[in-house]
Every structure is written in C-alpha cells, then in structure tokens.
Residue frames as a rotation matrix with the C-alpha (Angstrom) as fourth column:
UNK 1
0.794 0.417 -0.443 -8.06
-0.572 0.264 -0.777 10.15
-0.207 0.870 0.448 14.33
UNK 2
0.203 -0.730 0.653 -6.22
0.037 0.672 0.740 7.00
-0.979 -0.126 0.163 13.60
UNK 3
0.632 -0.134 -0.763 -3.90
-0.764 0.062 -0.643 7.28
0.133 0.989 -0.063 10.22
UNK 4
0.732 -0.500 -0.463 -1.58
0.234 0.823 -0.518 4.66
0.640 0.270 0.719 8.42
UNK 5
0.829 -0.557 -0.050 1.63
0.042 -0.027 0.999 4.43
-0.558 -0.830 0.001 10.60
UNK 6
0.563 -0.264 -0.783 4.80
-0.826 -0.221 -0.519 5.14
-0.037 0.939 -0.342 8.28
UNK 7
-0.669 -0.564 0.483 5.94
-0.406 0.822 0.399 1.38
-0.623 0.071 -0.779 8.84
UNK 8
0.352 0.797 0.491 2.10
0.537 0.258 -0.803 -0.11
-0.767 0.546 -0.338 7.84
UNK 9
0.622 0.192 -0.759 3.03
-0.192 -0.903 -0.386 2.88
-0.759 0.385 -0.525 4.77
UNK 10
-0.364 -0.852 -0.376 6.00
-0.845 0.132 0.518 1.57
-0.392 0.507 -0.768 3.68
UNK 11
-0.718 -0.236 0.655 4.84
-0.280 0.959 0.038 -1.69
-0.638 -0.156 -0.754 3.53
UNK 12
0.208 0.920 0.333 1.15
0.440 0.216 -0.872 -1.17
-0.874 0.327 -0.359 2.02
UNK 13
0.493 -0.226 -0.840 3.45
-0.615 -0.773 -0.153 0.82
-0.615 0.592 -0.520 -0.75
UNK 14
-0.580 -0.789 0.206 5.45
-0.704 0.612 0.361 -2.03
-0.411 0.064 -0.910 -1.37
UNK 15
-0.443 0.468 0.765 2.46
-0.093 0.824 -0.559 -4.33
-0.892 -0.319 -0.321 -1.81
UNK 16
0.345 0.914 -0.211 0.59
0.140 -0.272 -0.952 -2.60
-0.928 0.299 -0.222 -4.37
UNK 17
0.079 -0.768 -0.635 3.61
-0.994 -0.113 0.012 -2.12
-0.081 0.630 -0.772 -6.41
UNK 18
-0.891 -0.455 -0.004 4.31
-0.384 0.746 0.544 -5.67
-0.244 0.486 -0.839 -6.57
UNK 19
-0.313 0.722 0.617 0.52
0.395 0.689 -0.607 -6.72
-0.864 0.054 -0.501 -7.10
UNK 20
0.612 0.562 -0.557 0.13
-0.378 -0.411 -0.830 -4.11
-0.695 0.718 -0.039 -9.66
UNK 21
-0.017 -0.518 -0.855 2.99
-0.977 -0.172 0.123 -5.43
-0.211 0.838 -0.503 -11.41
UNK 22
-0.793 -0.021 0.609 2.08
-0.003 1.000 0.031 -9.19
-0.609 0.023 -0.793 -10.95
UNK 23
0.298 0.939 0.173 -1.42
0.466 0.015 -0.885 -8.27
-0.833 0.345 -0.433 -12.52
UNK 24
0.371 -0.355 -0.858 -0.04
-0.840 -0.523 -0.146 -6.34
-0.397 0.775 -0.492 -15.04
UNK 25
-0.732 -0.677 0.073 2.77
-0.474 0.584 0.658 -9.58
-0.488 0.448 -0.749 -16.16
UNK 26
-0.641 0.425 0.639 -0.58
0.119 0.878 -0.465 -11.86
-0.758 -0.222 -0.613 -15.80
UNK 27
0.492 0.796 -0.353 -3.20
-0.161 -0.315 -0.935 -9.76
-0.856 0.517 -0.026 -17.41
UNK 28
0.081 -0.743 -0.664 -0.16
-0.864 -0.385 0.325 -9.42
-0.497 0.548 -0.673 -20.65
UNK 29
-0.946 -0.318 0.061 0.73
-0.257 0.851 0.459 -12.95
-0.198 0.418 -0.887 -20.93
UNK 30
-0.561 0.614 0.555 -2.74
0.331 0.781 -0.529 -13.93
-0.759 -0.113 -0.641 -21.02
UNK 31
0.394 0.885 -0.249 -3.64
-0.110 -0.223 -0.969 -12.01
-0.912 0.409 0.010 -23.48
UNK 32
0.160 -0.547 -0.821 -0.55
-0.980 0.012 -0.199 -12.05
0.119 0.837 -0.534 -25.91
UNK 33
-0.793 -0.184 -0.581 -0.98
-0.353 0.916 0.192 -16.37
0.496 0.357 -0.791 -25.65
UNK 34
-0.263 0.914 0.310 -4.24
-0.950 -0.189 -0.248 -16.99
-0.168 -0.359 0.918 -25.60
UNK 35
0.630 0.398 -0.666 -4.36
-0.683 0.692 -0.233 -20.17
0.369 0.602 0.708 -27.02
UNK 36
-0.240 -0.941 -0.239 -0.95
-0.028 0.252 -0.967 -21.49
0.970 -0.225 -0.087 -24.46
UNK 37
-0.990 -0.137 -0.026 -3.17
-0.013 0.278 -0.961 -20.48
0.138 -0.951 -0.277 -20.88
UNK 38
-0.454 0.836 -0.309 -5.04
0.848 0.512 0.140 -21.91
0.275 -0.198 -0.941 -19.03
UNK 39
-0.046 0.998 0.039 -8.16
0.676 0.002 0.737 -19.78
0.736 0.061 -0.675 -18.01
UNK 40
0.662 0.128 -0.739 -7.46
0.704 -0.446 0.553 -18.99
-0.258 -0.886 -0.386 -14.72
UNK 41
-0.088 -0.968 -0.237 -4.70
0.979 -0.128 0.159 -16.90
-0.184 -0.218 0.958 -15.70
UNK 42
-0.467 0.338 0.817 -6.76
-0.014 -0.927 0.375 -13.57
0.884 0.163 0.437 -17.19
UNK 43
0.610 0.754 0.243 -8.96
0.204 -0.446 0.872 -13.40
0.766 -0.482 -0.426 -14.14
UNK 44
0.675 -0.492 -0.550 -5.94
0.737 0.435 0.517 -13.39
-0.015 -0.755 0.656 -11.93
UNK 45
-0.647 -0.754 0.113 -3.98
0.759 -0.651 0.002 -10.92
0.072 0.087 0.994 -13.61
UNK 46
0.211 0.885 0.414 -7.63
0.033 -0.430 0.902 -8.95
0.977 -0.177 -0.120 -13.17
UNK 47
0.788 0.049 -0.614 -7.69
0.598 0.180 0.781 -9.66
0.149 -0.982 0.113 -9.46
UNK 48
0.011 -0.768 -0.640 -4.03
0.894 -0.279 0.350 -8.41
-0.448 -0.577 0.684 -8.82
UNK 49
-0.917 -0.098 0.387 -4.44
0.236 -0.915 0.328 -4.99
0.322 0.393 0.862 -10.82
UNK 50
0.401 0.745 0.534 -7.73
0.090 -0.612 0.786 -4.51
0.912 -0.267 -0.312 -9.02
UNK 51
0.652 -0.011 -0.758 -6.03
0.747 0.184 0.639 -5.16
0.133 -0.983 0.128 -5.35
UNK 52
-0.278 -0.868 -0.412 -3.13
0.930 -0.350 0.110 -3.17
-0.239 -0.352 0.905 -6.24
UNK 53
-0.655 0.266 0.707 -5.15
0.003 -0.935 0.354 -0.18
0.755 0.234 0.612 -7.17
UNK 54
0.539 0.789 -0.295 -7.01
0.476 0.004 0.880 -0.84
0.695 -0.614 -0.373 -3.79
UNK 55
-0.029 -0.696 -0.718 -3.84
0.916 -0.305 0.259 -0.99
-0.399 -0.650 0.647 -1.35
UNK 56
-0.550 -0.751 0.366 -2.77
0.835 -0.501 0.228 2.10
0.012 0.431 0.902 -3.66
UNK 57
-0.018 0.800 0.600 -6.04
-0.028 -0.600 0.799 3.94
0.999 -0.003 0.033 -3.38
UNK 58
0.822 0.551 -0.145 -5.93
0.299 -0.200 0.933 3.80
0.485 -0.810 -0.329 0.33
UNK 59
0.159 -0.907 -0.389 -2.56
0.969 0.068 0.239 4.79
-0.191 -0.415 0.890 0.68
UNK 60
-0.641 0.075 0.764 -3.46
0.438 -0.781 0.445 8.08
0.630 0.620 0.468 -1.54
UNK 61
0.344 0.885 0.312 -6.52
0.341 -0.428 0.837 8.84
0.875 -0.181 -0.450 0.39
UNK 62
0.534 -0.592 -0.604 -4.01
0.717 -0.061 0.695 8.31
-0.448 -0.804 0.391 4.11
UNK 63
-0.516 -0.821 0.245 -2.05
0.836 -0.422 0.350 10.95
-0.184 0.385 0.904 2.11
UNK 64
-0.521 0.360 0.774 -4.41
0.200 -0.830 0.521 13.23
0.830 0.426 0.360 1.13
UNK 65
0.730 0.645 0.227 -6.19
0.244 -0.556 0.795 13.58
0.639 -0.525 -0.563 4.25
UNK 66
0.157 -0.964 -0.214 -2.61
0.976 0.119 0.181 14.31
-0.150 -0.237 0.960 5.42
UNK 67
-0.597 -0.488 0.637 -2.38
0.754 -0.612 0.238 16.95
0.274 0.623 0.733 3.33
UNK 68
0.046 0.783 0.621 -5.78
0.156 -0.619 0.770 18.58
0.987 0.061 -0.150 4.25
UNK 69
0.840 0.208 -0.502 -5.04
0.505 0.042 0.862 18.54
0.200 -0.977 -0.070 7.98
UNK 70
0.532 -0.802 0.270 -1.70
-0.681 -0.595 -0.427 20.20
0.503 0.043 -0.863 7.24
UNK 71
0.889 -0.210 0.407 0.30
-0.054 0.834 0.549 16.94
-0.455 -0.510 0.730 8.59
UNK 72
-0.069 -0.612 -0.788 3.54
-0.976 -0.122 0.181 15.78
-0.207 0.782 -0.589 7.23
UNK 73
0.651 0.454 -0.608 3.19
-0.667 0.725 -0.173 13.14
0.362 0.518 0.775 4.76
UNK 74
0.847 -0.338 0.410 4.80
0.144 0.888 0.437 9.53
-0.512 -0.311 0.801 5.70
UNK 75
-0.231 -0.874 -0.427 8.18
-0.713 -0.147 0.686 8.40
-0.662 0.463 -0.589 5.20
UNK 76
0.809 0.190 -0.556 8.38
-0.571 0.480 -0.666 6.57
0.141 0.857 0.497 1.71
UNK 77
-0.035 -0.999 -0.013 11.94
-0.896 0.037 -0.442 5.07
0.443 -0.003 -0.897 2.83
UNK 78
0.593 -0.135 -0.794 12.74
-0.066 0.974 -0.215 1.09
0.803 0.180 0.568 3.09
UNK 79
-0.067 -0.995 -0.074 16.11
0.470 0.034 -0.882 2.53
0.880 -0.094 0.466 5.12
UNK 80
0.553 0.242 -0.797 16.38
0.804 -0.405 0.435 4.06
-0.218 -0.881 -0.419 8.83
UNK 81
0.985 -0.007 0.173 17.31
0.044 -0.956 -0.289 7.47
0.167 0.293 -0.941 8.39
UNK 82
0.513 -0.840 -0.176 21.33
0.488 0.454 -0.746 7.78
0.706 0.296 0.643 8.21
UNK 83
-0.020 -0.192 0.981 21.59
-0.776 -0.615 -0.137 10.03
0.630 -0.765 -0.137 11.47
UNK 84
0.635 0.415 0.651 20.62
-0.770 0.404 0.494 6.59
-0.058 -0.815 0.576 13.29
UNK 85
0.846 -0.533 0.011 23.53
0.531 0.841 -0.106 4.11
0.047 0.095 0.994 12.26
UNK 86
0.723 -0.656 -0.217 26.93
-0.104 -0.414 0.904 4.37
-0.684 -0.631 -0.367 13.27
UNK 87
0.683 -0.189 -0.705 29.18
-0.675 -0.532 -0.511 5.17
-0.279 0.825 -0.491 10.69
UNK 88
-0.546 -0.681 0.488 31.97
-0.793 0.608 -0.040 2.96
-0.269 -0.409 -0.872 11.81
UNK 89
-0.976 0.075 0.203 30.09
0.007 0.948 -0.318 -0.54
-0.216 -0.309 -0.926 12.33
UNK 90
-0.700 0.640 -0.316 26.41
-0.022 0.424 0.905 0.06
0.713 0.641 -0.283 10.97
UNK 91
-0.812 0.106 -0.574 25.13
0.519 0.582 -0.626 -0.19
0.268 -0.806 -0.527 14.20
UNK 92
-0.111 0.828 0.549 21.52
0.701 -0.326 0.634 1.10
0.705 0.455 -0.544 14.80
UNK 93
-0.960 -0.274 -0.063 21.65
0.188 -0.457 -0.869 4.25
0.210 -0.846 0.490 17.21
UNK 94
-0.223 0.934 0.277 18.08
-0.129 -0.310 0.942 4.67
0.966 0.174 0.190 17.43
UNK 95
0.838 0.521 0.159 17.11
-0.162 -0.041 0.986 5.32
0.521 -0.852 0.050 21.10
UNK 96
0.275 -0.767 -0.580 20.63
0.850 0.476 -0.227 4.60
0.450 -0.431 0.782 22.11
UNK 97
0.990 -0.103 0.093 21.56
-0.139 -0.739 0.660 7.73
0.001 -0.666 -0.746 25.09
UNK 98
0.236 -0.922 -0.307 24.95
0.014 -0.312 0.950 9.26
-0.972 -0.228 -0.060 25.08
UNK 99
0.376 -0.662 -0.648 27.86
-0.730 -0.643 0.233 10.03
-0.571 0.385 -0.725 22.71
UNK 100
-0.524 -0.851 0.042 29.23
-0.769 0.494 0.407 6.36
-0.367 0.181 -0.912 21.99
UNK 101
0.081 0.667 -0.741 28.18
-0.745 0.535 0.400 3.42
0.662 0.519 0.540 19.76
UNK 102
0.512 -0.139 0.848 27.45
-0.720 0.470 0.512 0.72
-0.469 -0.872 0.140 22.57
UNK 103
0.923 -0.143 0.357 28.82
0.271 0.901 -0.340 -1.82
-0.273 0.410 0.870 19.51
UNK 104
0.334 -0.935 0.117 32.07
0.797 0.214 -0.565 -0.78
0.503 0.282 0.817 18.48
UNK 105
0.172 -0.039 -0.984 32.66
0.876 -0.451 0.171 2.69
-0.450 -0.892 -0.044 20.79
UNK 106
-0.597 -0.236 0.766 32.97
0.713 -0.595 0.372 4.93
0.368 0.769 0.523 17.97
UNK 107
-0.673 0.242 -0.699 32.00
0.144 -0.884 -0.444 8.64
-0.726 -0.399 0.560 19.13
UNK 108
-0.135 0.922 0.363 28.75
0.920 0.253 -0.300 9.21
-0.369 0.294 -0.882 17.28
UNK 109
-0.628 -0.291 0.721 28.55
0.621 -0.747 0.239 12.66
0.469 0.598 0.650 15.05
UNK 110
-0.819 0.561 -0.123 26.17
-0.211 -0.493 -0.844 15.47
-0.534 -0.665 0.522 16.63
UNK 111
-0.587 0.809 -0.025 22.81
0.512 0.347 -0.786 15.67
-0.627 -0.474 -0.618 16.75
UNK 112
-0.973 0.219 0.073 21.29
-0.127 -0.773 0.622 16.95
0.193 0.596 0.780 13.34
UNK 113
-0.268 0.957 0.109 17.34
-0.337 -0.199 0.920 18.30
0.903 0.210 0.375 12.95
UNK 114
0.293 0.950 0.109 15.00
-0.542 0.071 0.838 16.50
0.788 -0.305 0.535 15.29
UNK 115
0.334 -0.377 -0.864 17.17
0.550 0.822 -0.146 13.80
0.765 -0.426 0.482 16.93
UNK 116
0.919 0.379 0.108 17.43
0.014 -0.308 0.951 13.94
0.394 -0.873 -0.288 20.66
UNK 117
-0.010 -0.946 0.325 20.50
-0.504 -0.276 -0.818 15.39
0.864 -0.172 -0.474 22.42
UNK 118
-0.034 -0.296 -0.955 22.11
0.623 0.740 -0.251 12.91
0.781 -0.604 0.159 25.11
C-alpha cells in the first residue's frame, strides 16, 4: 500500500497552509470592500480555502490510516534531523560512512537512536 512519503508530507503541509491562508486574506478583503474589488476576487478567495482544505484533508486521511495500521506518523519537520549535520561546519552527514566529516574533518558525535554505526 502506497502512502504519502514524509518529503511529498512536508510539502503538501506547507501548501495547504499557505492556500488556506491566501483564501482566507482573499475571501476577507472581498468582503470587508465590496464596493473597491473587482469580482474575481470573492470566488478566488473561495477556490483557495476549498483547495487548502483538500491538500489538508488528504494529508489527515494519509495520517489516519497511519494511525489505524499502527505506523508511525510522518515527519512534520522543514529541517534534517540534527544527528545528520556536522556540528563544526553544517555539513550534511546523511549516508556519509565512518567517524569524520568528509568537509571540514571534525570527528562526528556517536551514533544516537536509529542512525547507522560506521
């Protein structure tokens, strides 16, 4: 069974937030200066507060059938986990083998939770 991926997650989280709040600004202004926009501007701020309660409704549902399968739920983070940059120089360690950052040689901290041991 194919679910959201927790990049596609992050990203379809991101979306809906900013369409619900563009529809929201739109739907607002058009109604508190009605007589200042044009037309097009209430069905637009309509449109983006129905899409972003789509994206946002299918991100819930990828979550809840998470939950019912006993899964763990996506990451909500923007940021690579801080076990994967090198303290020193920033440098992503993700998939990087051994002890040393290949960018600045700084000795890398152990290996916490899940992360694979060189």
């Amino acid at each position: 069974m194919a679910f959201i991926s927790s990049q596609l997650f992050r990203r379809l989280m991101v979306t809906s937030m900013i369409l619900l709040c563009l529809g929201a600004v739109l739907f607002v202004a058009a109604l508190a200066m009605p007589n200042r926009t044009p037309a097009v501007v209430m069905p637009l701020g309509i449109m983006g507060l129905i899409a972003g309660l789509i994206v946002l409704a299918a991100v819930l549902v990828d979550r809840w059938i998470r939950f019912l399968l006993g899964l763990p739920r996506c990451s909500t983070s923007l940021l690579p986990p801080r076990k994967y940059t090198c303290p020193t120089c920033g440098y992503t360690l993700r998939g990087v083998r051994g002890i040393y950052c290949p960018e600045c040689g700084t000795v890398r901290p152990s290996p916490v939770d899940d992360e694979d041991d060189a």
